[in-house]
Biopython code that builds the backbone (N, CA, C, O; Angstrom):
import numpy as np
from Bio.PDB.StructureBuilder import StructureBuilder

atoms = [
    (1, "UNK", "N", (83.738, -18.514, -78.811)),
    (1, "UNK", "CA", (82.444, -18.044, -78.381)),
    (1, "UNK", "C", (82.381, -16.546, -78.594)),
    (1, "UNK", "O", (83.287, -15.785, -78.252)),
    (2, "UNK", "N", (81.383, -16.212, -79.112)),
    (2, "UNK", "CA", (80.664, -14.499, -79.535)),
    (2, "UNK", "C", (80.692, -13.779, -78.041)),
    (2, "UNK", "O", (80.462, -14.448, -77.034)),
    (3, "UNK", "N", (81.001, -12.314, -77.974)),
    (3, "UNK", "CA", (80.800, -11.707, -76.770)),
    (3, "UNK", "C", (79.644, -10.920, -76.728)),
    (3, "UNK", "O", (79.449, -10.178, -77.690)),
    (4, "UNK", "N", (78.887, -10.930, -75.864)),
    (4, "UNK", "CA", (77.546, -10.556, -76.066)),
    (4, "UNK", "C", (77.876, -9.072, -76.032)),
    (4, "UNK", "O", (78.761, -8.401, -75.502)),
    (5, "UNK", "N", (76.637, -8.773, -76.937)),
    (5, "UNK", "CA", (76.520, -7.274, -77.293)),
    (5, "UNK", "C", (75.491, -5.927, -76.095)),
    (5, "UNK", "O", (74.384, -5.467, -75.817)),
    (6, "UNK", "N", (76.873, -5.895, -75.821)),
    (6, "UNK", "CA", (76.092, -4.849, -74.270)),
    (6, "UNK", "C", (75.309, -3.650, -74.642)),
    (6, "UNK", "O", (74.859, -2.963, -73.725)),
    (7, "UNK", "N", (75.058, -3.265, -76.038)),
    (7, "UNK", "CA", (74.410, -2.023, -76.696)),
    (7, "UNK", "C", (73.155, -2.174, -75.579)),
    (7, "UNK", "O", (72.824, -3.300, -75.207)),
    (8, "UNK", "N", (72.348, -0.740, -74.971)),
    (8, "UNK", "CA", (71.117, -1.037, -74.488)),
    (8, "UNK", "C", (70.131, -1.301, -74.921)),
    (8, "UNK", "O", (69.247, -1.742, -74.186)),
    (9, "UNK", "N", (69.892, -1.091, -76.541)),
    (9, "UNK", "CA", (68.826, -1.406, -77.231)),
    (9, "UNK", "C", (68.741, -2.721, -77.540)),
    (9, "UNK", "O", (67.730, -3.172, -78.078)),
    (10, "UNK", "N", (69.741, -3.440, -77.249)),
    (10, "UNK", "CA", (69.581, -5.108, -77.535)),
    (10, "UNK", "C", (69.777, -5.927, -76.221)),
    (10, "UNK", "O", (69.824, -7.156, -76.162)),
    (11, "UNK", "N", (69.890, -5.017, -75.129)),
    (11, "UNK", "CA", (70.100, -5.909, -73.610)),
    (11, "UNK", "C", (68.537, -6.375, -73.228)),
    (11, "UNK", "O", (68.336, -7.416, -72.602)),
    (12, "UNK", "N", (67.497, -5.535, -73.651)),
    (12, "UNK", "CA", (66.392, -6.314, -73.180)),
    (12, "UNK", "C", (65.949, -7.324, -73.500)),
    (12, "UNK", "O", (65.095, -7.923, -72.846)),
    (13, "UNK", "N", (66.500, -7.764, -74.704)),
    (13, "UNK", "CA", (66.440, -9.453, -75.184)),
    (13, "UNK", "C", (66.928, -10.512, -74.339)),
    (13, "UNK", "O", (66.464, -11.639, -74.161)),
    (14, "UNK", "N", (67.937, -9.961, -73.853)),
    (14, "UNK", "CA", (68.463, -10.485, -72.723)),
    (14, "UNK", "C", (67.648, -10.642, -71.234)),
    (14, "UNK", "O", (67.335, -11.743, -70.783)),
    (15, "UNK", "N", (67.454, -9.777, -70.775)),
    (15, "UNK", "CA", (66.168, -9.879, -69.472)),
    (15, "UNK", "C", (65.288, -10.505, -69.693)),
    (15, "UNK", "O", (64.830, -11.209, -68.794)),
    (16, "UNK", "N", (64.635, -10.495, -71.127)),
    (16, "UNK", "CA", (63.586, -11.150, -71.497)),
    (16, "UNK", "C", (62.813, -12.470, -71.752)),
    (16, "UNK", "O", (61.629, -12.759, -71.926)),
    (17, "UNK", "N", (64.398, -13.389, -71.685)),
    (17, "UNK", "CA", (64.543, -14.318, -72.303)),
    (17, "UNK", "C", (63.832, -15.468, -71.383)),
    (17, "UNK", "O", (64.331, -15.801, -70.308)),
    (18, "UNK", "N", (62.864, -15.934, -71.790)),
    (18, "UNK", "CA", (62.500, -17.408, -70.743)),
    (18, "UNK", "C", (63.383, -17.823, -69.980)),
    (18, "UNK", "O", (64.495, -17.783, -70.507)),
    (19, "UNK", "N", (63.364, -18.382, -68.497)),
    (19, "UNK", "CA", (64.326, -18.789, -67.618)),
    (19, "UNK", "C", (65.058, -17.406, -66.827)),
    (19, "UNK", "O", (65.271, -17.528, -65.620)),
    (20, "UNK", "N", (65.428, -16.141, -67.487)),
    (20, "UNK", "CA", (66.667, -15.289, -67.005)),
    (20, "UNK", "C", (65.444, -14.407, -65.958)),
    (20, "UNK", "O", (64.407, -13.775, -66.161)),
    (21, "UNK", "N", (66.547, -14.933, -64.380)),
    (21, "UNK", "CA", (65.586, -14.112, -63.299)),
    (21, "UNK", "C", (66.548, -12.754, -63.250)),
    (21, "UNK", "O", (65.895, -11.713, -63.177)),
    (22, "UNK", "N", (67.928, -12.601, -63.277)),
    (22, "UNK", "CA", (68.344, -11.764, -62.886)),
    (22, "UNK", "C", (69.652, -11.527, -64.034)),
    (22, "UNK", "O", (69.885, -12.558, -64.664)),
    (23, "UNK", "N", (70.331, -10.615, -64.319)),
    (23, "UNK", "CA", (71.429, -10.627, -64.783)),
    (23, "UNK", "C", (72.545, -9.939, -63.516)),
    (23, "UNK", "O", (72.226, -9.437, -62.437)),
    (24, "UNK", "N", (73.667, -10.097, -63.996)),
    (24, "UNK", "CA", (75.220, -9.630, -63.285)),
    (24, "UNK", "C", (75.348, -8.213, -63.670)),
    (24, "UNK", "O", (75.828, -7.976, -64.778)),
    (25, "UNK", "N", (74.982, -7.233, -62.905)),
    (25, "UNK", "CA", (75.567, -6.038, -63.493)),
    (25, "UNK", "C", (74.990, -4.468, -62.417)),
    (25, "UNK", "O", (74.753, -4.531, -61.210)),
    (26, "UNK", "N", (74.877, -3.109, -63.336)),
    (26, "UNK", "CA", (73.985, -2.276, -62.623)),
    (26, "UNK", "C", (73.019, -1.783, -63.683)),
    (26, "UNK", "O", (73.270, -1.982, -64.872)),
    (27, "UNK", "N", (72.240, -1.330, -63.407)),
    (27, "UNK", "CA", (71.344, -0.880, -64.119)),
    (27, "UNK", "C", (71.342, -1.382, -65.388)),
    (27, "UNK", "O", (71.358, -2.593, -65.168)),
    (28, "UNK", "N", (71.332, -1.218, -66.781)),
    (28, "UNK", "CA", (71.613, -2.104, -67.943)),
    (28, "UNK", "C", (72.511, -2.256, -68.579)),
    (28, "UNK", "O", (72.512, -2.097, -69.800)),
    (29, "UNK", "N", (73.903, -2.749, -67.607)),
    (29, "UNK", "CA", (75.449, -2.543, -68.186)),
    (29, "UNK", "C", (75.583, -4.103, -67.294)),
    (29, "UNK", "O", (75.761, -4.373, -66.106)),
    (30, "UNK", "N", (75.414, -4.847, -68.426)),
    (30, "UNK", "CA", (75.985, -6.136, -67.765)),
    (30, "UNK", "C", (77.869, -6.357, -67.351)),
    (30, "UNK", "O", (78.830, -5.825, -67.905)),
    (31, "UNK", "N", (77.849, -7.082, -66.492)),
    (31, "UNK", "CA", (79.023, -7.332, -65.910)),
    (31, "UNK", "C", (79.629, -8.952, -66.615)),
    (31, "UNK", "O", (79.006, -10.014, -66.594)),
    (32, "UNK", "N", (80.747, -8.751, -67.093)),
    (32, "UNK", "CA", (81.387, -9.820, -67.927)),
    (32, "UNK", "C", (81.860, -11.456, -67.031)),
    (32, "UNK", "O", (82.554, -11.562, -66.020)),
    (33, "UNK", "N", (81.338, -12.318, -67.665)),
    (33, "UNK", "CA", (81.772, -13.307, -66.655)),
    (33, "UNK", "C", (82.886, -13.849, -66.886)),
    (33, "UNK", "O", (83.131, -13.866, -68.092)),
    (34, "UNK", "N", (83.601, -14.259, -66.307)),
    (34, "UNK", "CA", (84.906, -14.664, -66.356)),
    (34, "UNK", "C", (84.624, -16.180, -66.967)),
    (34, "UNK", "O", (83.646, -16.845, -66.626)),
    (35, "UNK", "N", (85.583, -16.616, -67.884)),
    (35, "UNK", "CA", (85.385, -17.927, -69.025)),
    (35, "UNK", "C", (85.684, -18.931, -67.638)),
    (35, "UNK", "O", (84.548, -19.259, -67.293)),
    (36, "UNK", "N", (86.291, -19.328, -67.045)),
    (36, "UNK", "CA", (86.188, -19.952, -65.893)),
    (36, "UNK", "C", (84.841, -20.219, -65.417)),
    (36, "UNK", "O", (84.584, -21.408, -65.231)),
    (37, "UNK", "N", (83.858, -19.310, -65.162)),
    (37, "UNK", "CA", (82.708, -19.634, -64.167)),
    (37, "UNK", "C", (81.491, -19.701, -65.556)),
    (37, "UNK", "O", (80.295, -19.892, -65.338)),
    (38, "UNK", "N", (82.009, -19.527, -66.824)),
    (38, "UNK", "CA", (80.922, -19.751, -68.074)),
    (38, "UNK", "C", (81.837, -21.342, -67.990)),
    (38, "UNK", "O", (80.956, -22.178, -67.787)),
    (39, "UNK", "N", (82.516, -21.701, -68.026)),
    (39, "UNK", "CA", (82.886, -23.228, -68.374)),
    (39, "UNK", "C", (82.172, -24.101, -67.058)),
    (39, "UNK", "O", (81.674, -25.217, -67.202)),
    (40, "UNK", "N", (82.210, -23.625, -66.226)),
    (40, "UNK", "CA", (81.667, -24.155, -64.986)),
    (40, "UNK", "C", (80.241, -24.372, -64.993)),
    (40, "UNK", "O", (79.804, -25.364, -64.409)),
    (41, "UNK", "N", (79.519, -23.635, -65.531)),
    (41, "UNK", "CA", (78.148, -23.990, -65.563)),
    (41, "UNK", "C", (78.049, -24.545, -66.244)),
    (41, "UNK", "O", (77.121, -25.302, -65.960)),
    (42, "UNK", "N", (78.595, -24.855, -67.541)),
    (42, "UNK", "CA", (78.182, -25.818, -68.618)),
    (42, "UNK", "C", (78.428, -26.895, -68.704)),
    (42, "UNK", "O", (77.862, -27.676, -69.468)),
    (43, "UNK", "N", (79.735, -27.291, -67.587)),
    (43, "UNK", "CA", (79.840, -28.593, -67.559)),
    (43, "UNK", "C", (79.019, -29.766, -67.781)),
    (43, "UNK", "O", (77.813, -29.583, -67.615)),
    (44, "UNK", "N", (79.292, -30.615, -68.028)),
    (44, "UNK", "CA", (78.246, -31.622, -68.452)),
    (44, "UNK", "C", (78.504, -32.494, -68.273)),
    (44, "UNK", "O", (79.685, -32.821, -68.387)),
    (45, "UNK", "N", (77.257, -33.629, -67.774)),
    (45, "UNK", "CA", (78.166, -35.051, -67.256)),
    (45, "UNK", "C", (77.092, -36.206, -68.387)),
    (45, "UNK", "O", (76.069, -35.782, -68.926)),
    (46, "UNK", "N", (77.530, -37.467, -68.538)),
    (46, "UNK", "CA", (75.842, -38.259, -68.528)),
    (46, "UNK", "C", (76.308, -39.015, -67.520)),
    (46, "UNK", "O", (77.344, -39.083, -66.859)),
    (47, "UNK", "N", (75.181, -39.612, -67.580)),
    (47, "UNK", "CA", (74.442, -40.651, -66.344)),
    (47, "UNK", "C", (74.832, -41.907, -67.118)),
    (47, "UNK", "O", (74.504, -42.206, -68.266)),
    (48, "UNK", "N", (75.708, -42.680, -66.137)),
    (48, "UNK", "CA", (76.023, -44.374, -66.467)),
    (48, "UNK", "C", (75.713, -45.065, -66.148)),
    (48, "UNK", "O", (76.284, -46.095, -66.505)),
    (49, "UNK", "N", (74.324, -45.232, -65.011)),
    (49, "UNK", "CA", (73.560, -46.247, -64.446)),
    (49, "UNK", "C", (72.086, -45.782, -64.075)),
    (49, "UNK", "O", (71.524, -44.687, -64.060)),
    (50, "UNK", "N", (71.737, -46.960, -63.811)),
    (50, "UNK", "CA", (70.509, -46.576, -62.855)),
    (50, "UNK", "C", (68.511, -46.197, -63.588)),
    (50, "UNK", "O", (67.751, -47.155, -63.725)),
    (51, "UNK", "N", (68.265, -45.435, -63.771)),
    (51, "UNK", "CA", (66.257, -45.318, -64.516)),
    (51, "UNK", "C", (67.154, -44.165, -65.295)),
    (51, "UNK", "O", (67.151, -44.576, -66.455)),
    (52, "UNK", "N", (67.906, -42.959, -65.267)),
    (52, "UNK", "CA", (68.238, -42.125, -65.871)),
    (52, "UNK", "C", (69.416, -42.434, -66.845)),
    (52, "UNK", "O", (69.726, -41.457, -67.527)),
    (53, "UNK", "N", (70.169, -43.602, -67.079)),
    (53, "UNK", "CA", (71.418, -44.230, -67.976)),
    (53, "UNK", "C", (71.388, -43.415, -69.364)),
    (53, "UNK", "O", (70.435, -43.530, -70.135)),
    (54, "UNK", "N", (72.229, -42.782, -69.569)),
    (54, "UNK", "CA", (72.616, -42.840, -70.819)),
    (54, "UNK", "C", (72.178, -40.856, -71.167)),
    (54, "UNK", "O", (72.771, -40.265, -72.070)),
    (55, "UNK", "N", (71.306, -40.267, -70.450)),
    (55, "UNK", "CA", (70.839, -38.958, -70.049)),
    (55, "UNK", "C", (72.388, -38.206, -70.152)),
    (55, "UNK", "O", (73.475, -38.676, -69.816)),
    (56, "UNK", "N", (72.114, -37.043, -70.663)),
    (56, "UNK", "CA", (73.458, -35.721, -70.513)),
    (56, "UNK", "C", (72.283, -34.671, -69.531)),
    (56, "UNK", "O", (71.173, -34.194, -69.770)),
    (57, "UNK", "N", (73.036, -34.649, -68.581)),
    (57, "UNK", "CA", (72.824, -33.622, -67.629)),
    (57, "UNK", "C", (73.860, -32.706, -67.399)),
    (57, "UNK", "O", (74.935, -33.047, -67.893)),
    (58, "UNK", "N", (73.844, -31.194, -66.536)),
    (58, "UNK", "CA", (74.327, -30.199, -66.388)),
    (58, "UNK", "C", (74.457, -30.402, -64.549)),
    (58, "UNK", "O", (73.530, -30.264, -63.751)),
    (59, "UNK", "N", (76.054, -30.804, -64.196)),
    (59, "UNK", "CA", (76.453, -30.914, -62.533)),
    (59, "UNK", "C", (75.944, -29.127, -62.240)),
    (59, "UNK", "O", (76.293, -28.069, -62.764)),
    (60, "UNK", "N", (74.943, -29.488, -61.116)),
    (60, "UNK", "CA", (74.975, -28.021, -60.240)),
    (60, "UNK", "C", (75.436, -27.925, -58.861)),
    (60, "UNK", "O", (76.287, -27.066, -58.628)),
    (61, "UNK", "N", (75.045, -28.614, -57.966)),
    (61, "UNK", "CA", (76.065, -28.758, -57.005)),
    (61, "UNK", "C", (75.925, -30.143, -56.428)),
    (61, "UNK", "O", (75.166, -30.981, -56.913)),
    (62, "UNK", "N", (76.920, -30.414, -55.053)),
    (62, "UNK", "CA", (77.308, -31.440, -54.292)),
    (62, "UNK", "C", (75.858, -31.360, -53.297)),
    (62, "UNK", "O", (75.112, -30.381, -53.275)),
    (63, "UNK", "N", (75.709, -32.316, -52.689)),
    (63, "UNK", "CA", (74.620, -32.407, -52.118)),
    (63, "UNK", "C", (75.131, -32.456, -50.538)),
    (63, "UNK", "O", (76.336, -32.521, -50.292)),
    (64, "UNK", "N", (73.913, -32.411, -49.254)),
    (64, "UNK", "CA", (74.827, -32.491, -48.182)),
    (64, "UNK", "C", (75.335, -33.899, -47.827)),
    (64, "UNK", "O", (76.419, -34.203, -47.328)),
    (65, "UNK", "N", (74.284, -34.713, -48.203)),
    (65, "UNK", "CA", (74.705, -36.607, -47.917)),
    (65, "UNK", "C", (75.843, -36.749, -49.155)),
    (65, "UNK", "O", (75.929, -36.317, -50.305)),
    (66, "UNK", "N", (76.620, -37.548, -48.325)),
    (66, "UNK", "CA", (77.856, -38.219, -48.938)),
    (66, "UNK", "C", (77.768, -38.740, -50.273)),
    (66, "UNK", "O", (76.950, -39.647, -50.428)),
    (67, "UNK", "N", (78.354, -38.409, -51.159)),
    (67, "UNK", "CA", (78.362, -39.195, -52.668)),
    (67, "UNK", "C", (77.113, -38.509, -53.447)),
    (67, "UNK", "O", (77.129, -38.757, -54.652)),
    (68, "UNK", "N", (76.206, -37.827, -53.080)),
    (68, "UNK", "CA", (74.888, -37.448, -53.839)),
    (68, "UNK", "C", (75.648, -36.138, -54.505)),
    (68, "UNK", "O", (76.532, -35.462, -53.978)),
    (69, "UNK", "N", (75.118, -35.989, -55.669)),
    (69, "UNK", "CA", (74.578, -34.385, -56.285)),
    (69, "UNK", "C", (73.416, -34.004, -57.058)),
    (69, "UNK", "O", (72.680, -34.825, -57.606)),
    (70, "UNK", "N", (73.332, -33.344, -57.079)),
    (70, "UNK", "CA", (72.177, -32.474, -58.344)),
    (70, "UNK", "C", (72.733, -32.170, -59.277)),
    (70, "UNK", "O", (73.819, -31.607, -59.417)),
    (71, "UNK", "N", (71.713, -32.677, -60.271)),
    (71, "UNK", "CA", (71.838, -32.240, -61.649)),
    (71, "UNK", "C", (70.820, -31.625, -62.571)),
    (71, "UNK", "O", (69.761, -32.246, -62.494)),
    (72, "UNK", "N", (70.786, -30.865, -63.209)),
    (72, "UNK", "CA", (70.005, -30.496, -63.798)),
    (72, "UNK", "C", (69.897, -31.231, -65.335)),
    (72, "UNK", "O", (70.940, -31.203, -65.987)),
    (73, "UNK", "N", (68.705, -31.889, -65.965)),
    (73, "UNK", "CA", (68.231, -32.211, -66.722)),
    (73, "UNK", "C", (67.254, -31.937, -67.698)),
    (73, "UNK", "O", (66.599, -30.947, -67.372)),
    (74, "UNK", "N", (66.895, -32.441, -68.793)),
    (74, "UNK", "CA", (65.902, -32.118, -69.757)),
    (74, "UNK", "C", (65.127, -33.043, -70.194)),
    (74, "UNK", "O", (65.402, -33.974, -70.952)),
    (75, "UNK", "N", (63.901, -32.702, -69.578)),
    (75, "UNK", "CA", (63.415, -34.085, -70.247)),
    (75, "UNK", "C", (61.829, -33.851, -70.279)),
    (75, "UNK", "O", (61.237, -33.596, -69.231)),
    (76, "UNK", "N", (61.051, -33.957, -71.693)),
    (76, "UNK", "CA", (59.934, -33.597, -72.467)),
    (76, "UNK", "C", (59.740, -31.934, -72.489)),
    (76, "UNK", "O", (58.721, -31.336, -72.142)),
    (77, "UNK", "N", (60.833, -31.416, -72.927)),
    (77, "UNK", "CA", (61.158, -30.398, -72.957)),
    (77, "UNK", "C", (60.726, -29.476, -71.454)),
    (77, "UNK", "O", (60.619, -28.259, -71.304)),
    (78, "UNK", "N", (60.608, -30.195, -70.824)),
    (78, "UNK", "CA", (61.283, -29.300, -69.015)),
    (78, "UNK", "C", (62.634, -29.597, -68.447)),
    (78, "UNK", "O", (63.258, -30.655, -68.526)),
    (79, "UNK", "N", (62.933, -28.633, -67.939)),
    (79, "UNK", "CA", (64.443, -28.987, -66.926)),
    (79, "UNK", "C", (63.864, -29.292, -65.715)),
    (79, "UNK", "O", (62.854, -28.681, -65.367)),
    (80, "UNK", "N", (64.302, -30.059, -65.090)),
    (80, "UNK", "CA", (64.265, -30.509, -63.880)),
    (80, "UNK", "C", (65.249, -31.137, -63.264)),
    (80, "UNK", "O", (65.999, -31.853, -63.928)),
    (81, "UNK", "N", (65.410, -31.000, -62.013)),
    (81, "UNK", "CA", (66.481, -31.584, -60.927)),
    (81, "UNK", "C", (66.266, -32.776, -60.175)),
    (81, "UNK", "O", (65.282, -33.269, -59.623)),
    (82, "UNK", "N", (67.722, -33.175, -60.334)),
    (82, "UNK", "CA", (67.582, -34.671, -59.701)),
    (82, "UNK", "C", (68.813, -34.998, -58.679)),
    (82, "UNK", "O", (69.903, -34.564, -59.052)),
    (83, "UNK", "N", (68.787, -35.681, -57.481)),
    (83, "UNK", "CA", (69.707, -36.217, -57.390)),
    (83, "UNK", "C", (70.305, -37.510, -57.295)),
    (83, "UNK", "O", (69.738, -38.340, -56.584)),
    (84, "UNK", "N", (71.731, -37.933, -58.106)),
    (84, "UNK", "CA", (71.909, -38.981, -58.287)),
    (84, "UNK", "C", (73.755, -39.153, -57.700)),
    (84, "UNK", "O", (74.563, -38.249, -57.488)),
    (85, "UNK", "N", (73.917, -40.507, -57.589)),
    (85, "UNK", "CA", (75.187, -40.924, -56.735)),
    (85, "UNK", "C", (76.147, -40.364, -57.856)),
    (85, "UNK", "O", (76.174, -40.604, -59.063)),
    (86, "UNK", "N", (76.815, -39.657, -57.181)),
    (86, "UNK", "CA", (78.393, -39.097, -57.987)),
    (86, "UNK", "C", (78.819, -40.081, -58.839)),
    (86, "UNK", "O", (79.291, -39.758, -59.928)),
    (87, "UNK", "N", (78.695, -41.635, -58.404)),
    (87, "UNK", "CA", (79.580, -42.363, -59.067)),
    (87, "UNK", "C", (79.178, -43.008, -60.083)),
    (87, "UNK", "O", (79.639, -44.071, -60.499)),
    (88, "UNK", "N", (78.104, -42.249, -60.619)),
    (88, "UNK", "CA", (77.094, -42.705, -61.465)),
    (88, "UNK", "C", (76.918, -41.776, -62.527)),
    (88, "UNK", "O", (75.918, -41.875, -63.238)),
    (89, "UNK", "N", (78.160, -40.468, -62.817)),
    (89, "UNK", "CA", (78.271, -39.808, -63.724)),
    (89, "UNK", "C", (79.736, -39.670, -64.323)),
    (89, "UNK", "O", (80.464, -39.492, -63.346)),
    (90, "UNK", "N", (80.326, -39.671, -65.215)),
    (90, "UNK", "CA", (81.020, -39.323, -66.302)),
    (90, "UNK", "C", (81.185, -37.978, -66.635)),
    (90, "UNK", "O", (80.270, -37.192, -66.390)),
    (91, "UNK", "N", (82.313, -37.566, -67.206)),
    (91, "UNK", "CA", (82.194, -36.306, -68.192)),
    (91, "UNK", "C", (81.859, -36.678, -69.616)),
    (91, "UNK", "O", (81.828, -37.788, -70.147)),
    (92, "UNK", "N", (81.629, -35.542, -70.074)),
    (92, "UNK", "CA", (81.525, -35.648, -71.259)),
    (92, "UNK", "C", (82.160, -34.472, -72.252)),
    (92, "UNK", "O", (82.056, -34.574, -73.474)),
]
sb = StructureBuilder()
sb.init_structure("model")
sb.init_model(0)
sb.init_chain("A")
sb.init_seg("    ")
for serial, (resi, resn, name, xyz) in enumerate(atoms, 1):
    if name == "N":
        sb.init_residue(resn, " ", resi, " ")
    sb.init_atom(name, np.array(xyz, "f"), 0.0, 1.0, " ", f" {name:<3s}", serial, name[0])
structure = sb.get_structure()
């Protein structure tokens, strides 16, 4: 993976970008994320049962009821969140 280019004349592409509320950093000196917590968000599961089967979603967290989580999904080009029984996802 490419390391993003912290120059300031190309960080506002970055702020700019559809979806990005905030970046990691101070003023326009972003702060580097550790490959650990970039692998962590990207994780990816699909869905092996149920109206959503066969779907690749993105795990975001555990839910407070037992066995549930959220996931984030794509679908007719929106993301949206769902939650579905843990035991009803896979890695991928």
């Amino acid at each position: 993976m490419q390391g993003l280019d912290t120059h300031p004349n190309h960080w506002h592409i970055v702020r700019w970008t559809p979806g990005v509320r905030r970046t990691l950093g101070t003023d326009d000196t972003p702060v580097p994320m550790p490959l650990e917590a970039i692998e962590a968000i990207q994780e990816r599961v699909r869905i092996r049962s149920g109206p959503l089967a066969g779907f690749e979603a993105v795990f975001d967290r555990p839910m407070a009821r037992d066995g549930r989580v959220r996931v984030l999904l794509e679908l007719l080009g929106q993301v949206g969140r769902t939650e579905v029984d843990e035991l009803d996802l896979e890695s991928t």
